[in-house]
C-alpha positions as CSV (number, residue, x, y, z in Angstrom):
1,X,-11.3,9.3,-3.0
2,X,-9.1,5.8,-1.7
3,X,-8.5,3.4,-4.5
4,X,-5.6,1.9,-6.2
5,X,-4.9,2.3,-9.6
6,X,-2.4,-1.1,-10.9
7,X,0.0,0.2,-13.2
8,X,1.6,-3.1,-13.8
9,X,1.2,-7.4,-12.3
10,X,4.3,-8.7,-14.1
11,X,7.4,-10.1,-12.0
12,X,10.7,-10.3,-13.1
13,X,10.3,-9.5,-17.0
14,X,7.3,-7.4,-18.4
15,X,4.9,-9.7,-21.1
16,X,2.8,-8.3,-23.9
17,X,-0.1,-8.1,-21.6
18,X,1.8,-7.3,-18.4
19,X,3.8,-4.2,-17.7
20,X,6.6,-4.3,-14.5
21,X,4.7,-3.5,-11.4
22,X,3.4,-0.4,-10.2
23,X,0.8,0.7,-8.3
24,X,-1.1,4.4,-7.0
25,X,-2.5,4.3,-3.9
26,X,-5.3,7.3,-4.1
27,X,-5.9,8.0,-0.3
28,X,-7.2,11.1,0.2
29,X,-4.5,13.5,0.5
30,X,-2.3,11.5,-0.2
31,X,-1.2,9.7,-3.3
32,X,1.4,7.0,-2.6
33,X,3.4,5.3,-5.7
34,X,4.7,1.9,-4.6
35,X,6.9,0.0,-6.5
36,X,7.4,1.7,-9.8
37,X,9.1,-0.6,-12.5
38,X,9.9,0.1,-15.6
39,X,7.2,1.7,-17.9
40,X,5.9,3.2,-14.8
41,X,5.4,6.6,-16.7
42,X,3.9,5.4,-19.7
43,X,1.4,3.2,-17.9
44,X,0.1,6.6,-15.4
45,X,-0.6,8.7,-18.7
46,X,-2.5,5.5,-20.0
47,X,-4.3,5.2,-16.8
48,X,-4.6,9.4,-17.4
49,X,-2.5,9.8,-13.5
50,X,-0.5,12.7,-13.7
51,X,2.5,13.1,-11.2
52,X,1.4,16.4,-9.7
53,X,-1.0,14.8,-7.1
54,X,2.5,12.7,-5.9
55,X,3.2,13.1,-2.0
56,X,5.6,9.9,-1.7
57,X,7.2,7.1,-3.3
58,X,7.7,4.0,-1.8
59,X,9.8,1.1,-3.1
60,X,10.3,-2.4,-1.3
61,X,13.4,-3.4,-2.9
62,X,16.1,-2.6,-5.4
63,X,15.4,-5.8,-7.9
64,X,14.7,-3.7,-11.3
65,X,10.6,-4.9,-11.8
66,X,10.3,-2.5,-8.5
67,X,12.8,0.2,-9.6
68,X,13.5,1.1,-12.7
69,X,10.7,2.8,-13.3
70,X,12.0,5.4,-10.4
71,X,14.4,7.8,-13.1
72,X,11.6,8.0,-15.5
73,X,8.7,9.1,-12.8
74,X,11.7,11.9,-10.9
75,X,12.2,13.5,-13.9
76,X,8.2,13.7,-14.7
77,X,8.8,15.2,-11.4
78,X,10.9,17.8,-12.4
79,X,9.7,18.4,-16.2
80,X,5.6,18.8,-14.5
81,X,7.5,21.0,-12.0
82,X,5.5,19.2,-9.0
83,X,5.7,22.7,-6.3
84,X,5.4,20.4,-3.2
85,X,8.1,17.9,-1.7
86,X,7.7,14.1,-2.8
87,X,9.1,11.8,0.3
88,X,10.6,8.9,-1.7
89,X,10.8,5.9,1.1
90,X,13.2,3.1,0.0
91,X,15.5,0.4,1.9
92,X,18.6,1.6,3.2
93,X,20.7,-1.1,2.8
94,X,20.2,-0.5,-0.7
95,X,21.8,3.5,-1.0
96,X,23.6,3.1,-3.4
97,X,21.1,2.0,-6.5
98,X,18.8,4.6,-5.0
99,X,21.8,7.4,-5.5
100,X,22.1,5.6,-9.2
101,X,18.6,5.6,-10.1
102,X,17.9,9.2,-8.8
103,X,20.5,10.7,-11.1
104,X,20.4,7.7,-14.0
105,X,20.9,10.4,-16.9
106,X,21.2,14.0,-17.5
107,X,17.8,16.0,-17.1
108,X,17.3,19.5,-15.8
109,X,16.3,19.0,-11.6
110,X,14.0,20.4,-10.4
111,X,12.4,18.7,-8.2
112,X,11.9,18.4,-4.2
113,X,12.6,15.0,-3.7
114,X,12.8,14.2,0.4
115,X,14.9,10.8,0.7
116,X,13.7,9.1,3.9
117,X,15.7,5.7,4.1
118,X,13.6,2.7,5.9
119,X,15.5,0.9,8.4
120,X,14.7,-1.7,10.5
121,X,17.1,-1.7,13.1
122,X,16.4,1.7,14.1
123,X,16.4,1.6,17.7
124,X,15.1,-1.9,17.8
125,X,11.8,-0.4,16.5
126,X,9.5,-0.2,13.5
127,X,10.2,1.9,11.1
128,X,7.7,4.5,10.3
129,X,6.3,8.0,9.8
130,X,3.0,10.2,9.9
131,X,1.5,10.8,6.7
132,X,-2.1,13.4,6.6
133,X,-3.4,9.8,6.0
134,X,-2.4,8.4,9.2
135,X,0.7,6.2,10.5
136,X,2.8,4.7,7.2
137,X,4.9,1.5,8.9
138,X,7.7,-0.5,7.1
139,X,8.4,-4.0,8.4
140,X,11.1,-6.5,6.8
141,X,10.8,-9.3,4.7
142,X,12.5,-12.2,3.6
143,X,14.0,-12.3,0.4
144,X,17.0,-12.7,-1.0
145,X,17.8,-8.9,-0.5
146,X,16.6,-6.3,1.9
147,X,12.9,-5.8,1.5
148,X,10.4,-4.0,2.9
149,X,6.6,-4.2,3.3
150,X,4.4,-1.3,3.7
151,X,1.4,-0.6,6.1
152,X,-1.0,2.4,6.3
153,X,-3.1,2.8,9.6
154,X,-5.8,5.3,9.8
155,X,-6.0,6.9,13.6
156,X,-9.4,5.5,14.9
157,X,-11.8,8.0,15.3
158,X,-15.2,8.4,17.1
159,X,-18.7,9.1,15.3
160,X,-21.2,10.8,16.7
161,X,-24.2,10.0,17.3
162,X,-27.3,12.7,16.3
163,X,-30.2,10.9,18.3
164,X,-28.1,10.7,21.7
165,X,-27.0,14.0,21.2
166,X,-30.1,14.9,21.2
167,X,-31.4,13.2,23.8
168,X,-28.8,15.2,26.0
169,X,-29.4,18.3,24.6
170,X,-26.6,19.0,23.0
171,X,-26.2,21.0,19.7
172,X,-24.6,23.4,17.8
173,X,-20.8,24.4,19.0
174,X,-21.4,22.8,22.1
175,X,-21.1,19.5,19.7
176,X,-17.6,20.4,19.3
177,X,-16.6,21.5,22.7
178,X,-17.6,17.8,23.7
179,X,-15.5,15.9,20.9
180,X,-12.1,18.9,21.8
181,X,-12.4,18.2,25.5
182,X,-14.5,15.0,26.0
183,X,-16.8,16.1,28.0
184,X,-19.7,18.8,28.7
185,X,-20.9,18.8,32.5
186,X,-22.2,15.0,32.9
187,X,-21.9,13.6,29.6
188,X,-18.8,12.3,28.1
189,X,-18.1,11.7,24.7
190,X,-18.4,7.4,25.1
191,X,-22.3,8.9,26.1
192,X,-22.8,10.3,22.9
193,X,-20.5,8.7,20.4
194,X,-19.3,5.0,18.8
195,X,-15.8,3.8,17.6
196,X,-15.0,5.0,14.3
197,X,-12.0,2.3,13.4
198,X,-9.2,3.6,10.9
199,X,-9.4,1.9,7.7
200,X,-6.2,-0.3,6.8
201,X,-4.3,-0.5,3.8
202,X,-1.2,-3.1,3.3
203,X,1.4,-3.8,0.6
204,X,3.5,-7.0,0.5
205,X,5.9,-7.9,-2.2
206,X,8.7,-10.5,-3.2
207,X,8.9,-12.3,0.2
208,X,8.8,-15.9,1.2
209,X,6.1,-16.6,4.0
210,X,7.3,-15.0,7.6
211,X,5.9,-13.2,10.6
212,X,5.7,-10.0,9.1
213,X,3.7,-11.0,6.1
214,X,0.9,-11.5,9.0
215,X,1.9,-8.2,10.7
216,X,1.4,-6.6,7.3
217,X,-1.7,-7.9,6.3
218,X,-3.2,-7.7,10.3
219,X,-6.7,-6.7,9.7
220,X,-6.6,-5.0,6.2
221,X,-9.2,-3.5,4.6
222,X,-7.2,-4.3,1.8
223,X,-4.1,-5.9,0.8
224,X,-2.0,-6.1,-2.2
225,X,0.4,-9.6,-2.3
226,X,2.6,-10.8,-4.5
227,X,1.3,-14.5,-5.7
228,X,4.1,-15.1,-8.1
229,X,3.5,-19.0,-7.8
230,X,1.3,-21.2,-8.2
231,X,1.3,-24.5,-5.7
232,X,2.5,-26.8,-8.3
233,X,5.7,-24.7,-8.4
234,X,5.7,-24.3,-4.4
235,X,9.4,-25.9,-4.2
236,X,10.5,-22.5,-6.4
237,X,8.7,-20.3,-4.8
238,X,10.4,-21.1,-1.4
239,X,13.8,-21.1,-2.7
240,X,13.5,-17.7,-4.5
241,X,11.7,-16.1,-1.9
242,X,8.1,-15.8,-3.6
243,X,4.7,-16.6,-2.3
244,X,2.2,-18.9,-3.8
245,X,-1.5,-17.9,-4.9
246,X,-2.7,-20.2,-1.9
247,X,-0.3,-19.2,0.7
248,X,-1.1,-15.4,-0.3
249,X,-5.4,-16.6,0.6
250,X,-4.1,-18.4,3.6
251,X,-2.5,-15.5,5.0
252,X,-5.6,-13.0,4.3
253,X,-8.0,-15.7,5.7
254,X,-5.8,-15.6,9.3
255,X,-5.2,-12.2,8.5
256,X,-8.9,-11.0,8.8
257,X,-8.5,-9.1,5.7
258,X,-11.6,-7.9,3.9
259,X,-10.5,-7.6,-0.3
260,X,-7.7,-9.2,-1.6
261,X,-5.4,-8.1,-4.5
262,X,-3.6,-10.6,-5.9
263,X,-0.2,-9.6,-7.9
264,X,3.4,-9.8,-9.1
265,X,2.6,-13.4,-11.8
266,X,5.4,-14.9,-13.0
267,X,5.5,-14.9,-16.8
268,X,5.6,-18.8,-17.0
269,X,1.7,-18.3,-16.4
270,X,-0.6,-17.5,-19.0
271,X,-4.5,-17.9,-17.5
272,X,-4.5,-15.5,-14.2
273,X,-7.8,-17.4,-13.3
274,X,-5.7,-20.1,-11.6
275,X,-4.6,-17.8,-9.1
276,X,-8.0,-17.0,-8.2
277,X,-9.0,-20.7,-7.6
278,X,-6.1,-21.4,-5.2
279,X,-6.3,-18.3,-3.1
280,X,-10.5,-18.8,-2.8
281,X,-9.5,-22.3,-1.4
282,X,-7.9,-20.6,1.9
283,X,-9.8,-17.3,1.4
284,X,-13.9,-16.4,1.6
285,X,-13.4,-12.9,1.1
286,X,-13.3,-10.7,-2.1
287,X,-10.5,-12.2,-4.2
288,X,-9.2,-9.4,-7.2
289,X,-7.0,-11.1,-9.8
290,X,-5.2,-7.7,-10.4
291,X,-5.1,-6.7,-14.0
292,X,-2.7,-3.7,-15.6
293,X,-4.6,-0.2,-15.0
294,X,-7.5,-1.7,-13.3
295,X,-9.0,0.4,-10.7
296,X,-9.8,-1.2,-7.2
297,X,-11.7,0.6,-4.9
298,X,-10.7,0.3,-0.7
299,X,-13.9,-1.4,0.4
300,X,-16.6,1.4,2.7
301,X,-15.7,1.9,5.8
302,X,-17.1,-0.5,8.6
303,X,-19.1,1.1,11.6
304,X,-18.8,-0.2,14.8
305,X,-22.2,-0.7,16.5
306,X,-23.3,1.7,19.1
């Protein structure tokens, strides 16, 4: 099971149709919340999520539509009595609204929360950590406080191929003697075997267009991106830090991203299908106008040829 279930495409303030963000990445193993604003609870049990399957929590930045949500999903946490530890991933220039948020109000803990704070600067590297779904990077952005995107990056793989194993006789547990050690007498596993690529998953909110926005999105099989803006409010955008609806199709187009989830509206928009038009003028690809508790599958997995 990979999909994403949107638990909320509203920016600063929630609207009667939009909730704060929130989103559950299905991947799986793991099940990744990212973002959780406020209502985040109420919108899982309407989308019929339960917190148990919860392996991490991820937030971008400290602004309240991407964290206020995080006091009300912990102590789900501890009331469902969740027996596994839930990595919560967070900026760490921003410790001291996570400390807040994680103790808000009075509630009986019992969770196993595992605070792993994201920063950049950490040995002049990327920040990031292994996941049973594969390699889970953090990169900066640029807003007008520290802000992270997110990145997951399946390990590529190799898929065998029946009719040349066949043809070199191999079966059986010799099949997996080859793919442990690469080789059986002659034949190597590039004889008998194709690239199986990772799949890609990348989440980009409340940034203004920068380098890492590409990193992010680099070959995506699918990527979720704040389009606040529209272009006729492009000026705003770039002086709050936001993206536009074209700038967000621009960016998958050089991007080579395969499906594209567009997110985060500002309320001062009422038809969503706008969004759509600007990002399909820069983008060919699937376009999704996300909508609260919509379901979005991550698209099949591509085979490289033989």
């Amino acid at each position: 099971m990979r999909e994403l279930v949107v638990l909320g495409t509203a920016s600063q303030v929630p609207t009667r149709h939009r909730n704060h963000n929130g989103y559950l990445l299905r991947w799986d193993d793991e099940t990744i919340l990212f973002d959780p604003g406020e209502g985040t609870q109420r919108q899982m049990l309407l989308a019929g999520l339960a917190v148990s399957p919860l392996t991490r929590i991820c937030i971008t930045n400290f602004h309240g539509d991407h964290s206020l949500g995080l006091p009300g999903v912990i102590q789900r946490i501890s009331l469902d009595r969740v027996p596994h530890p839930v990595a919560v991933h967070y900026p760490a220039g921003g410790q001291e609204y996570y400390d807040r948020l994680r103790h808000a109000t009075s509630f009986w803990d019992n969770s196993d929360l595992r605070p792993q704070a994201v920063d950049a600067g950490l040995a002049g590297r990327p920040w990031s950590v292994e996941t049973s779904a594969g390699r889970l990077t953090a990169l900066p952005l640029r807003h007008s406080l520290e802000t992270y995107g997110y990145r997951l990056v399946e390990p590529d793989t190799r898929r065998m191929l029946p009719e040349r194993l066949a043809a070199h006789g191999i079966a059986g547990p010799a099949v997996g003697q080859l793919q442990r050690t690469g080789r059986r007498g002659a034949v190597t596993l590039d004889d008998v075997s194709a690239p199986r690529p990772g799949q890609r998953f990348a989440f980009v909110m409340d940034t203004a267009l920068c380098d890492n926005v590409f990193a992010l999105a680099d070959g995506a099989d699918l990527l979720v991106i704040e389009s606040t803006f529209l272009s006729e409010d492009r000026d705003l955008a770039a002086f709050v830090g936001h993206l536009t609806a074209g700038q967000a199709g621009s960016v998958a187009r050089q991007a080579g991203v395969r499906t594209l989830v567009l997110t985060h509206f500002s309320q001062r928009y009422q038809d969503t299908s706008r969004f759509r038009e600007e990002a399909a003028a820069e983008f060919a690809g699937e376009i999704v106008v996300a909508e609260d508790l919509m379901r979005i599958g991550v698209p099949g997995r591509v085979e490289a040829l033989a």
